[in-house]
N, C-alpha and C positions, 0 to 999 in steps of 0.2 A: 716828350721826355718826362713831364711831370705824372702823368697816369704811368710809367711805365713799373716805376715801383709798387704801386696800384696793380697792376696786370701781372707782375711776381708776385705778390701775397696769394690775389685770386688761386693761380696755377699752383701753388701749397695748398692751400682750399681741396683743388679739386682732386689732387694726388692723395691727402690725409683720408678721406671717408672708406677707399677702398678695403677692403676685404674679403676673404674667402667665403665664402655663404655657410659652408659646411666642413672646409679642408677633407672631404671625403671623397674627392673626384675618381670615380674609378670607369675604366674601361673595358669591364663585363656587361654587357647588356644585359644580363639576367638580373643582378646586383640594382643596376639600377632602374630596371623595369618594377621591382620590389620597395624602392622609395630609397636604395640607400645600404639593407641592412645583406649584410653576409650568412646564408645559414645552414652552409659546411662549412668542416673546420678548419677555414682560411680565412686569409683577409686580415680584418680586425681581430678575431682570436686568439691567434698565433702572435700575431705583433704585440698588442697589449697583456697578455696573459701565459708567462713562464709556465705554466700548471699543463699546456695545451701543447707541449713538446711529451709531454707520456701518453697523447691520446691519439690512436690511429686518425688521420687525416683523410676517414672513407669518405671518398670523393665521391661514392657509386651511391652513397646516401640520398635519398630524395631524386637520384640520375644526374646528381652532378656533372659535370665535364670534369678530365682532367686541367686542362686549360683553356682559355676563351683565347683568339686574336682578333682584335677591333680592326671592325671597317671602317677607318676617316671620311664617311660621306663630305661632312664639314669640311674638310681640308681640300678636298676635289673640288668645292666649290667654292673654295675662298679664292685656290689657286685659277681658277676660271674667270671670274669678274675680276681679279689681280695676278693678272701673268706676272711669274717671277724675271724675265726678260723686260720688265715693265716700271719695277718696282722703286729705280729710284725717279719716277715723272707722275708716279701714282699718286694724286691728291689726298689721299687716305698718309702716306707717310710724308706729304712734300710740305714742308713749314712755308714755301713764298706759295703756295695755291692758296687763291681765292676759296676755296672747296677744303679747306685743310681744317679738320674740326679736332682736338685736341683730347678731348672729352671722346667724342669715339673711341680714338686711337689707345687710349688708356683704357677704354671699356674691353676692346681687343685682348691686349696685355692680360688682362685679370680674368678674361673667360675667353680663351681659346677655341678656336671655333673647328676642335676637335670632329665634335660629331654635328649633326644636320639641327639647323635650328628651324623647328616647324612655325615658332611665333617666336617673335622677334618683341624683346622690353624699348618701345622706343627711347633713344638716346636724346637726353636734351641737346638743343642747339648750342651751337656758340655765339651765338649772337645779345652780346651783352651792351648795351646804351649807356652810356657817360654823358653825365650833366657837369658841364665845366665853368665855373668862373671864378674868378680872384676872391669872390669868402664863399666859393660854394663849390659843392663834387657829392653827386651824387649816383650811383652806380645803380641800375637797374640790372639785376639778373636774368630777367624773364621766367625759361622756363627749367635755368642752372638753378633758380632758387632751391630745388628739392634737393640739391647736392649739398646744403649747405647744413648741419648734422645738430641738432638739438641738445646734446648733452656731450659728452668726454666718449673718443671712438679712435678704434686703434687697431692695427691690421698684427698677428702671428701667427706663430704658429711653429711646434718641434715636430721633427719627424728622425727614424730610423733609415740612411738612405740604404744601407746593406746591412746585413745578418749571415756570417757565412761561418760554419764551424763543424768540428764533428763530435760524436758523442759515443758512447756506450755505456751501458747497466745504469741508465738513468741520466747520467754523468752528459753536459756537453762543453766542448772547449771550444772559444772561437772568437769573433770580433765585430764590434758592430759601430758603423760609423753614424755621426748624429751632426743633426741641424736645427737651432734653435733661434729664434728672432721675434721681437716683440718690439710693436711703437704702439706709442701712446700720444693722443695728440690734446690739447686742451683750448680749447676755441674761447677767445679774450670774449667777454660779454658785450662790451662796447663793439668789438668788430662784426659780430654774430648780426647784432640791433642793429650796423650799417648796411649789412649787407643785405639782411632780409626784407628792412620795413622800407628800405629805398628813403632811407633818412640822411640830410647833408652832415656829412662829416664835421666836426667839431673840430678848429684853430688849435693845437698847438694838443695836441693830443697821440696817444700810444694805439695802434692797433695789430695785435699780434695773437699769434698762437705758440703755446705753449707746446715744447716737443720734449719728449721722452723717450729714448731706443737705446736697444741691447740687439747685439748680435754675435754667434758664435757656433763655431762647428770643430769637427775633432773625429776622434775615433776612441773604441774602449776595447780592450781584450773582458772576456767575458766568461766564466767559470758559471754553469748553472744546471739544475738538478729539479727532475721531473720524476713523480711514479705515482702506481697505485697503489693504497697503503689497506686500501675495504675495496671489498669485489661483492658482487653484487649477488643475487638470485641465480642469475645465470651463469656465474663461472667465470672459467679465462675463455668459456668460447663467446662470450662478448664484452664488451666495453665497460658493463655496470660496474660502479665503483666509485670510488671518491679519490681522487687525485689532486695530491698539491705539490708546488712549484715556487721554486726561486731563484736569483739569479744576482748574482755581483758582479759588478763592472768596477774598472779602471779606468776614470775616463781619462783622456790624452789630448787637450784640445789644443789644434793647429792656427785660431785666428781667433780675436776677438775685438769689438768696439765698440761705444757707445757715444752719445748725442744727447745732452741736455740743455737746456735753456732755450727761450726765446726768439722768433722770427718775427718781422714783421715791419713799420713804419710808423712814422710820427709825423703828424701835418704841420705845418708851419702857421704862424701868425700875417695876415690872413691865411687860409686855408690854404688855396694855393698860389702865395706870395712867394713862392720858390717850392725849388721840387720838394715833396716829400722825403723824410730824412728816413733812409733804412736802418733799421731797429734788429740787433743783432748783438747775441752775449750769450753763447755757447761754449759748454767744457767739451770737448771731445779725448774720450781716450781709448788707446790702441796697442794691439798687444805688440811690441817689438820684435819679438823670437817667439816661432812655438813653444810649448811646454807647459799649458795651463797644467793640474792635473788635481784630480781627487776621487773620491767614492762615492758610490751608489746601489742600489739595488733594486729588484724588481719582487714581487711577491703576486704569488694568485692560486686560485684554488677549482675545482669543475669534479662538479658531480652527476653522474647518469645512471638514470633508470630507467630498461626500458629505451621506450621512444624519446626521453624528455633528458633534457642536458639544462644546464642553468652554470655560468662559471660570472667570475670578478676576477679582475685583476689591479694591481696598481704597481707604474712604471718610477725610477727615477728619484725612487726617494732616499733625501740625504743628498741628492747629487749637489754638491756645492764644488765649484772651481776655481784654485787659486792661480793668479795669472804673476808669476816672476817678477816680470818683463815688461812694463807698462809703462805708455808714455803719456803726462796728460796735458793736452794745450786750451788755451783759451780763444778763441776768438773773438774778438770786439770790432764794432763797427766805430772808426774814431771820425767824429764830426770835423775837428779841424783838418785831416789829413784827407778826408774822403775816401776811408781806403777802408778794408777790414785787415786789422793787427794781429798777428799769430804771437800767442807769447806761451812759451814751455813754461807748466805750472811744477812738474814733477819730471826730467825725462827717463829715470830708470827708478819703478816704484811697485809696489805689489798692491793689486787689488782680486778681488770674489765678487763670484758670477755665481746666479743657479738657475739650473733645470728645472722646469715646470714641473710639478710630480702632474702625472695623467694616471687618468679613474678609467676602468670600464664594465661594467656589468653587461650579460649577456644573456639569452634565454631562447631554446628553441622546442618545438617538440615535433617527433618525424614521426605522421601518424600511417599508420599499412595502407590504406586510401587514396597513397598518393598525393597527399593533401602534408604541406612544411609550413609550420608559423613559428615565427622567431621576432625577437627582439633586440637590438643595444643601445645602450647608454654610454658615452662618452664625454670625457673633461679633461681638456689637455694644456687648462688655463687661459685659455678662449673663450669660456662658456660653454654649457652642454649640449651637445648635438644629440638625438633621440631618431633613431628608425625603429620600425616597425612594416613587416612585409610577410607574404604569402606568397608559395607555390602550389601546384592544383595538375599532376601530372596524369594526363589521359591516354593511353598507347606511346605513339610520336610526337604526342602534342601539350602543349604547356600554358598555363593562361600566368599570370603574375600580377603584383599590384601591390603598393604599401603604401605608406605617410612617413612625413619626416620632420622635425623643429629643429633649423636649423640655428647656426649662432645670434643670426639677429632675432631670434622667439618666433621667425615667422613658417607658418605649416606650407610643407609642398610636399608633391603627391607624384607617384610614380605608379604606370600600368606599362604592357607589356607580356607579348608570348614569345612562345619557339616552335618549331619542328628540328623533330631526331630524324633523319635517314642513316641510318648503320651507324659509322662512326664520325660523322659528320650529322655537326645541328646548324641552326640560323636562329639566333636570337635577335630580338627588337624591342625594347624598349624606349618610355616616356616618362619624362620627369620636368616637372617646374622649379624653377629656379630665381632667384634674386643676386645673386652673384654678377650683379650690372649696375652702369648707373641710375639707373631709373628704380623708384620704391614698385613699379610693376611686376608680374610676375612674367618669364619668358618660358618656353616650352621647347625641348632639345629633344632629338629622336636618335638613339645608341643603338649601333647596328652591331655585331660582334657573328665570327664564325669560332663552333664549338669544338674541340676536339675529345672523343668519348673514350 
């Protein structure tokens, strides 16, 4: 019982580090045989860049596909070594197995094992050694210490989950639903220094991490206007020209909540001369009824000449949310009572939320040779993601390859071909990745069939 509150901090430990590597995850095997980057005008384009609804979406550029559908190698082999007939005796999901490693299972969670993993980021154990006596505790991690995060680290991330509308003379009307969520976690220094140097705990002491979260989703009706304003060398019978773009939203948010203050425990006099006391003083607030609502807009611009296109755009600015309807409670851990205390701070109050503005610049050039090199830049309040990729089309055949810096600065690299037969291809693609618990790099194999 006394480690137990010890063994809840841990397990916030091991849940806070997680994050996305890139938030780029896609399941075209071309894309990511390229390290990531898109280079027709899909994908990332279209999503970040309003300017990219007045430019034909020739898919035939470079032999695009119309559309990829991914082959789940990954999935056929998860579900093989874990029949789903199986799954509630599976040691992988079963908390009383001996074999039950937590830290996996959460690795699972945050990297789906979509496609075939060729090398595999070893996962730390769980096997973590307690040193127990009445003025003494000290926790050896092993080989979890690498989970345990050097500075201020925090998982988000906003996305568009639909975009559906229709348009003419420039003109488009429509709606698009949104998802935004950001934690912040802040790791107490005195807890960080117990946990790593394998140092006994100190009598009568605070060890906690500091949390920070927003979360909120919604929907926008959405009014926005694309053309070309300068035509190029060649006319209307192609592309050249400079086109800009923008777009106002209404957002309409359905839920919202947030989480601040303090997790964690306090040791007692001796250390431990009674259980550790849990340390807990949290505002939480929640939206009551739908009906956040406010404004925003998007803006971006693309120019082509020629082979060579180059566009920017930026998402979401101004979007700030005012929520009616908000309830805000406290939670406190009360010592005499041993209980945690719910007390309504505000139960019907207004507060503001906002949307992350996101950046993206882009750049490709589609040379007669068969030969595609592009670039993007991405910022969606996460830090910036950067790919950079190449295509190299020979008859039916395709070679691919690019680099990428993903949100933690760290480079990973993507190769990859195809074969065309008529209107069917097979794409294959490789990529590294960090998006696991281990600072390792792991290697995933993305299979996709192409339709032309």
């Amino acid at each position: 019982m006394r480690t137990g509150v010890v063994a809840l901090a841990l397990a916030v430990l091991v849940l806070a580090p997680l994050r996305p590597a890139s938030a780029q995850l896609s399941f075209d095997a071309r894309r990511v045989g390229m390290g990531g980057v898109s280079l027709s005008r899909d994908g990332n384009a279209r999503r970040y860049n309003p300017a990219y609804r007045a430019v034909k979406n020739k898919n035939q550029v470079a032999g695009a596909p119309k559309f990829s559908i991914p082959v789940p190698l990954g999935l056929i082999q998860f579900f093989k070594d874990h029949p789903i007939n199986q799954l509630s005796h599976d040691p992988m999901f079963s908390p009383d197995s001996a074999a039950f490693n937590p830290i996996g299972l959460l690795d699972l969670v945050f990297n789906p094992p979509i496609f075939l993993e060729v090398k595999k980021a070893p996962t730390p154990t769980n096997d973590v050694a307690f040193t127990i006596g009445r003025n003494q505790l000290i926790v050896d991690l092993g080989a979890s210490r690498v989970l345990i995060p050097e500075q201020d680290f925090g998982l988000g991330s906003t996305s568009r989950l639909f975009d559906a509308g229709v348009g003419f003379a420039g003109f488009n009307f429509g709606v698009m639903g949104f998802l935004e969520y950001d934690v912040e976690f802040q790791l107490d220094s005195t807890l960080r220094s117990f946990l790593v140097s394998d140092s006994t705990a100190r009598p009568n002491t605070p060890y906690f991490v500091n949390i920070d979260g927003v979360a909120q989703a919604g929907f926008a009706p959405t009014v926005s206007y694309a053309g070309r304003i300068l035509r190029g060398a060649g006319g209307n019978d192609t592309d050249d020209g400079f086109y800009p773009g923008g777009a106002l939203h209404y957002y309409y948010g359905a839920t919202y909540g947030s989480a601040v203050g303090p997790a964690g425990f306090t040791t007692g006099t001796p250390v431990l001369g009674s259980t550790p006391t849990p340390l807990l003083d949290g505002l939480v607030s929640t939206s009551t009824k739908p009906g956040g609502h406010g404004v925003g807009g998007d803006v971006g611009v693309v120019w082509i000449s020629g082979p060579f296109e180059v566009g920017a755009g930026v998402d979401d600015i101004g979007a700030e949310l005012t929520w009616s309807h908000t309830k805000i409670q406290r939670y406190l851990y009360t010592t005499s009572t041993n209980s945690v205390s719910r007390t309504v701070i505000a139960p019907d109050t207004t507060t503001k939320t906002k949307l992350p503005v996101t950046y993206l610049a882009n750049a490709a050039i589609h040379m007669g040779t068969g030969t595609t090199v592009g670039g993007d830049v991405i910022n969606s309040g996460r830090g910036t993601v950067i790919h950079v990729g190449a295509e190299q089309r020979t008859g039916p055949f395709a070679v691919r390859g690019g680099v990428s810096r993903d949100q933690r600065k760290k480079m990973q690299f993507g190769f990859g071909g195809g074969v065309r037969l008529g209107p069917l291809g097979l794409d294959i693609g490789f990529w590294t990745h960090s998006n696991s618990f281990s600072t390792q790099r792991a290697i995933t194999m993305a299979t996709s069939i192409s339709i032309y």
